[in-house]
C-alpha positions in Angstrom: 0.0 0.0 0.0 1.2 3.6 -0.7 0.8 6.0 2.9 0.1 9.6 1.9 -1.4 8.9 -1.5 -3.2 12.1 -3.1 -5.7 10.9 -6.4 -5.6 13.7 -8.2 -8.4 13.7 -11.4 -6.2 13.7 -14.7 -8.5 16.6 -16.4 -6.8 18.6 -14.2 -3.4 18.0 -14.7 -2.0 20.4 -18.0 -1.4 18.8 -21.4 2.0 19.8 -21.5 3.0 18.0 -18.2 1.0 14.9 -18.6 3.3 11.8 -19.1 1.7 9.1 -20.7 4.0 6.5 -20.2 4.3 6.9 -16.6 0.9 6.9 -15.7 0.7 3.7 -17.5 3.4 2.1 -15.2 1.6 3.4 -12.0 -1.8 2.0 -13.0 0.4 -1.6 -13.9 1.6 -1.4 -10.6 -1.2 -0.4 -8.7 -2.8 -3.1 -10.4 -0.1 -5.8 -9.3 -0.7 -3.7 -5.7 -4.2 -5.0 -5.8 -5.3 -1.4 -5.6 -7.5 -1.1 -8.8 -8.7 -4.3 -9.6 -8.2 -6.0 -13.2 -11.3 -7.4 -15.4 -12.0 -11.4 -14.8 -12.5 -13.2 -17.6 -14.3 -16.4 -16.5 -12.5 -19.6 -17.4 -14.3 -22.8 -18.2 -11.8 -26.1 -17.7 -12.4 -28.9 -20.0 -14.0 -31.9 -18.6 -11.2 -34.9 -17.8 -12.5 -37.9 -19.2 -13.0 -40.6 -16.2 -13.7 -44.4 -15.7 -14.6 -45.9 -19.2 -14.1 -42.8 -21.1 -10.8 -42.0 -20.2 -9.8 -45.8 -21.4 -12.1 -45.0 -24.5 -10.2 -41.6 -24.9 -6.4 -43.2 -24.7 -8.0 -46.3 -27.2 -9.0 -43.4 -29.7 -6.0 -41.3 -29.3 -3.8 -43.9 -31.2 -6.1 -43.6 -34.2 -7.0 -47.8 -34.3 -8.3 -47.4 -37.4 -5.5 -47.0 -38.9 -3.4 -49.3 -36.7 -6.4 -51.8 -38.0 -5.4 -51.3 -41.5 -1.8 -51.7 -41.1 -2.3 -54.8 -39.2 -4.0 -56.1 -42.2 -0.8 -56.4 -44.0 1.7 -57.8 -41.1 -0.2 -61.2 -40.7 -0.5 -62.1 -44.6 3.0 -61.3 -45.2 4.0 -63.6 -41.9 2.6 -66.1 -43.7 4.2 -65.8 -46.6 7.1 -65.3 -45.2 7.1 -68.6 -42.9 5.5 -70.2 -46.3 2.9 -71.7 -44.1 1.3 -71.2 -40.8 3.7 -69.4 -38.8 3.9 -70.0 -35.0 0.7 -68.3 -33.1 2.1 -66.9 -30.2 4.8 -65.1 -32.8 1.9 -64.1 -34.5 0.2 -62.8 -31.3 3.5 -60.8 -29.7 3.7 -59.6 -33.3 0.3 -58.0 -33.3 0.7 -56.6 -30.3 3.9 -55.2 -30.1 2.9 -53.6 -33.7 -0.1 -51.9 -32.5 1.5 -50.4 -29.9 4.4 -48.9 -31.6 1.3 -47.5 -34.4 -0.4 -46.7 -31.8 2.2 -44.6 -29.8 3.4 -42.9 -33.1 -0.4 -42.1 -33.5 -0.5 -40.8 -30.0 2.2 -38.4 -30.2 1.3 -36.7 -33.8 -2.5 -36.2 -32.3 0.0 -34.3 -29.5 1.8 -32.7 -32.3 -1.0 -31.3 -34.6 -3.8 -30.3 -31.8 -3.3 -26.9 -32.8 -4.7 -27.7 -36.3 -7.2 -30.8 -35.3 -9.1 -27.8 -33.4 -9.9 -26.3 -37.2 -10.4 -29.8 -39.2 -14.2 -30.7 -38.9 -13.2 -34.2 -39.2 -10.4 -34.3 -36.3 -12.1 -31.7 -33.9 -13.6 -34.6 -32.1 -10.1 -36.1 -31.1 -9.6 -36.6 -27.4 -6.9 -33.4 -26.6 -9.3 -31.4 -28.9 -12.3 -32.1 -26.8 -10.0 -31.7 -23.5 -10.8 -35.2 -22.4 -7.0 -35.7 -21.7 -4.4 -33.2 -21.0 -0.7 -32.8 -22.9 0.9 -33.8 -20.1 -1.7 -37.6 -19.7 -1.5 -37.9 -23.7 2.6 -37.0 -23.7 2.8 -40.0 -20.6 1.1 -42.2 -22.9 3.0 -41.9 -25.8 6.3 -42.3 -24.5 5.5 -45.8 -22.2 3.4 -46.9 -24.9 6.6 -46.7 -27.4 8.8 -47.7 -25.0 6.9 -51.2 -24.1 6.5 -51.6 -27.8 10.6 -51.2 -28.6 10.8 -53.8 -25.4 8.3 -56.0 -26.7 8.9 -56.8 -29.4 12.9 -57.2 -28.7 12.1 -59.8 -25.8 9.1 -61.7 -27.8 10.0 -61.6 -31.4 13.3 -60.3 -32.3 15.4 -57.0 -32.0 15.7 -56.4 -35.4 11.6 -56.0 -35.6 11.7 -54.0 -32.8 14.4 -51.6 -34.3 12.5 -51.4 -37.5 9.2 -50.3 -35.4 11.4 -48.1 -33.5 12.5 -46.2 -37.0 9.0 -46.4 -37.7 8.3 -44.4 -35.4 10.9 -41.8 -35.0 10.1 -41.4 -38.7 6.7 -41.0 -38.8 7.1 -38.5 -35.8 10.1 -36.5 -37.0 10.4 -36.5 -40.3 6.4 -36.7 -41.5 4.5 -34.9 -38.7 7.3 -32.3 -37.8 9.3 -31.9 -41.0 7.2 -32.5 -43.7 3.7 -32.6 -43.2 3.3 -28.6 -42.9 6.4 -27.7 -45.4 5.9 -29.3 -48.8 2.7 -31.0 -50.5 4.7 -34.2 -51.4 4.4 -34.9 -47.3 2.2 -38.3 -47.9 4.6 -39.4 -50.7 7.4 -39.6 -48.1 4.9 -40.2 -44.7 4.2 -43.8 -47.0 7.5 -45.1 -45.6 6.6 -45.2 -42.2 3.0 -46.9 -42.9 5.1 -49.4 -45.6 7.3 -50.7 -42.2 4.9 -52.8 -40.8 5.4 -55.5 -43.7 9.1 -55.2 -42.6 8.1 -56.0 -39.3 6.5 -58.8 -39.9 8.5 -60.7 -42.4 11.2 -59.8 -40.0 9.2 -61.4 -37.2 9.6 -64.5 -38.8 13.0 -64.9 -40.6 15.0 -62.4 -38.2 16.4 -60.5 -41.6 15.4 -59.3 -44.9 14.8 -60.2 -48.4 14.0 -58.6 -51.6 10.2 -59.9 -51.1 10.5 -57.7 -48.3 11.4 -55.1 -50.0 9.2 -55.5 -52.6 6.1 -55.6 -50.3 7.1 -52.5 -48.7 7.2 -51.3 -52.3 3.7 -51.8 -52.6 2.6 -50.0 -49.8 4.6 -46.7 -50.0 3.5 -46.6 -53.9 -0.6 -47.1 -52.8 0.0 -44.8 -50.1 -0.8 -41.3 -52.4 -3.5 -42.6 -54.5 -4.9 -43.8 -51.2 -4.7 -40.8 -49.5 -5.3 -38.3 -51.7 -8.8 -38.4 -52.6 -9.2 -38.0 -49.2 -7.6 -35.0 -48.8 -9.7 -33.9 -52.1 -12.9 -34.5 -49.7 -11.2 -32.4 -47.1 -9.2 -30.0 -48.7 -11.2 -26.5 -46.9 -10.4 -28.0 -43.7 -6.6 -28.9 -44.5 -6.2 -25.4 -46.6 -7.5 -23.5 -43.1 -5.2 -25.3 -41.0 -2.6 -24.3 -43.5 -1.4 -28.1 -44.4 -0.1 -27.8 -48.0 -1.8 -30.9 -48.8 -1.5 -31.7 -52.9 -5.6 -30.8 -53.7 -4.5 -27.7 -51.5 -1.7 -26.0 -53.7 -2.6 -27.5 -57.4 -5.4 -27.7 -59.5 -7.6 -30.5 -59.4 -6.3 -32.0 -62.7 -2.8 -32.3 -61.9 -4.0 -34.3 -58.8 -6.4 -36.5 -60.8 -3.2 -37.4 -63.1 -0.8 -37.8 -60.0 -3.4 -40.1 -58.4 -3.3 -42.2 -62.0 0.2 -42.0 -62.1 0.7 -43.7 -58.6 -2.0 -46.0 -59.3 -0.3 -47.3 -62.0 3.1 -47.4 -60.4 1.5 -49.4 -57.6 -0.2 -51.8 -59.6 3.3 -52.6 -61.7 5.2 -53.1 -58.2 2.5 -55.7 -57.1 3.6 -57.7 -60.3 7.4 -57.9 -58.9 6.3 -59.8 -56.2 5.6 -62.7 -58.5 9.1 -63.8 -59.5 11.1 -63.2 -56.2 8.7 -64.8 -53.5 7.6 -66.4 -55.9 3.9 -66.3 -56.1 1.1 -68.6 -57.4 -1.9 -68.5 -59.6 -4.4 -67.2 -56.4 -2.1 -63.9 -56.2 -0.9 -63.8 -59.7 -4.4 -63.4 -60.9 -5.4 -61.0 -58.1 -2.9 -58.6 -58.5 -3.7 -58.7 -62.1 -7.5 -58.4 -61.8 -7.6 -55.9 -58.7 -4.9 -53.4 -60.2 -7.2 -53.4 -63.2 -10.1 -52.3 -61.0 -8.2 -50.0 -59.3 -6.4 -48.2 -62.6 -10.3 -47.9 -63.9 -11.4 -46.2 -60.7 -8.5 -44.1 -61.1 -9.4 -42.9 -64.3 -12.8 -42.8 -63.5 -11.5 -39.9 -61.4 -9.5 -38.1 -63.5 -11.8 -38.4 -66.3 -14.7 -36.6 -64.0 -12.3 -34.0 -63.2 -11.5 -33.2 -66.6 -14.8 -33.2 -67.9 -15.9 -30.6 -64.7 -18.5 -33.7 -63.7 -19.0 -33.6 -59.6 -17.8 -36.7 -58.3 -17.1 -38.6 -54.7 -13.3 -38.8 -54.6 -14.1 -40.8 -51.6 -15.2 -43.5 -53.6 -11.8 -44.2 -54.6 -10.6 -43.7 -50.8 -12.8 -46.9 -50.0 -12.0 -48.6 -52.7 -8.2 -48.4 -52.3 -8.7 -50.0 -48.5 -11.1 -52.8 -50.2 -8.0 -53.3 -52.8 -5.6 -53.4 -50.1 -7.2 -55.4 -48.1 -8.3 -58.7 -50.8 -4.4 -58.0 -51.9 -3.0 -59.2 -49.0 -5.4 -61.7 -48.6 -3.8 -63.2 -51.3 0.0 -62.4 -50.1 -1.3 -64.8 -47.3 -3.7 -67.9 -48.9 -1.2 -68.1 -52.1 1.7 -70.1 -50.0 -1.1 -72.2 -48.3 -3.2 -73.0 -51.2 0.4 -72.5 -54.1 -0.5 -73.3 -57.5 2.2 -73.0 -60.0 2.2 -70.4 -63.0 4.5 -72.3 -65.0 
């Protein structure tokens, strides 16, 4: 408190001797004094989820669909790999250990991009959006999640899965979400490598090294990965343009991103064929490769050729059909060994 304070009214004090600058300090400090009091702005905390719906929030904050989708290729190409029925529990400790190292990688780019999940319609619903977990609870998760993944699958499987799941992860959390994902619209072309590593993982699980059918699986994947994904972000392109992610659809014109998605497609469908004479591969895959690519190179078309033309169409449609593709391809990847008929 000040003693002998005199409150003199500021019309009265002359033009010429009025200081602006240090009345301003004396009102900050009287206000730090507690003498004029400053203007409460109400603050409403988020809710913390509780009980059942903080597990549900955790569950949702590594994104399981996707971890669902990349699970679809690890088991198939374990199969293949082991050229029969590989040992369950392996296949078990492998499905698990995978999940959680998606699922931490998941964790911590929902960490990473909250800032611009608040402006995406279709993200504004994710659990550190909605404040049903904190930073700190969703930063905690992440890191033991990955950790008891790297450990995991080291002690169960092998260390040479769990240091391809580790880069996995360091790359999809370094080099996509922080590096590339906000500076250049070629970020899904790259972000396709970490997504490609769980078919390294797998075939991994099982042999304890790699092989060109490794490599060539992995192939696969990081070449679906933009046709996949980019009709997708066609769909969403106001919300990634707002958020200020330089998505493809974002910064070029709708027929140069038709023609790129065609361009992958066919690129993809070609690297599917390579798997034929290293694995080798039977008449089961051999004919699904050749009949699903051609499905997927018409739908791709069937795009590009709506775009050209001007005709509205659902890009989505060829969202869900690259999942269905993916999904009946490595169905094959996994019944050809069991049920192997020769080409030749």
């Amino acid at each position: 408190m000040i003693s002998g304070l005199k409150l003199v009214p500021l019309k009265s004090i002359p033009a010429s001797t009025f200081d602006y600058g240090h009345v301003t300090v004396v009102v900050i400090w009287l206000r730090l004094e507690g003498m004029i009091p400053q203007a409460q702005t109400p603050v409403t905390a988020l809710p913390r989820a509780k009980g059942l719906a903080l597990a549900m929030a955790y569950f949702a904050l590594t994104k399981p669909r996707v971890i669902e989708l990349l699970l679809i290729t690890t088991i198939p190409v374990m199969i293949l790999a082991q050229r029969g029925i590989p040992d369950l529990w392996l296949v078990l400790a492998t499905f698990i250990g995978g999940a959680m190292s998606a699922g931490s990688a998941n964790a911590f780019n929902c960490i990473i991009d909250t800032d611009i999940d608040k402006i995406m319609g279709r993200t504004k619903n994710r659990p550190l959006v909605t404040g049903q977990l904190s930073s700190l609870q969703a930063k905690v998760f992440a890191t033991v999640l990955g950790v008891v993944s790297v450990l995991w699958l080291g002690f169960f499987v092998n260390w040479l899965s769990a240091g391809l799941a580790l880069t996995a992860e360091l790359f999809y959390i370094f080099i996509y979400t922080l590096l590339l994902k906000r500076r250049t619209s070629q970020n899904i072309v790259w972000g396709g490598a970490a997504g490609a590593m769980p078919v390294l993982i797998g075939f991994s699980a099982v042999t304890n090294s790699l092989s060109w059918s490794a490599a060539a699986l992995f192939l696969i994947i990081f070449l679906w990965t933009p046709p996949h994904y980019w009709p997708l972000s066609i769909k969403y392109k106001d919300d990634y343009q707002a958020a200020g992610v330089p998505m493809l659809p974002v910064v070029a014109n709708p027929n140069r991103v038709a023609l790129e998605i065609v361009i992958y497609s066919y690129a993809m469908v070609l690297s599917t064929f390579l798997l034929i004479p290293i694995a080798p591969m039977g008449l089961i895959y051999t004919a699904t490769a050749v009949l699903g690519g051609a499905w997927f190179v018409f739908e791709a078309h069937l795009l590009q050729n709506k775009t050209k033309a001007g005709i509205e169409n659902n890009p989505m449609r060829l969202f869900h059909i690259s999942i269905s593709y993916l999904t009946v391809l490595f169905i094959a990847i996994g019944v050809d060994p069991l049920l192997f008929v020769k080409l030749f």
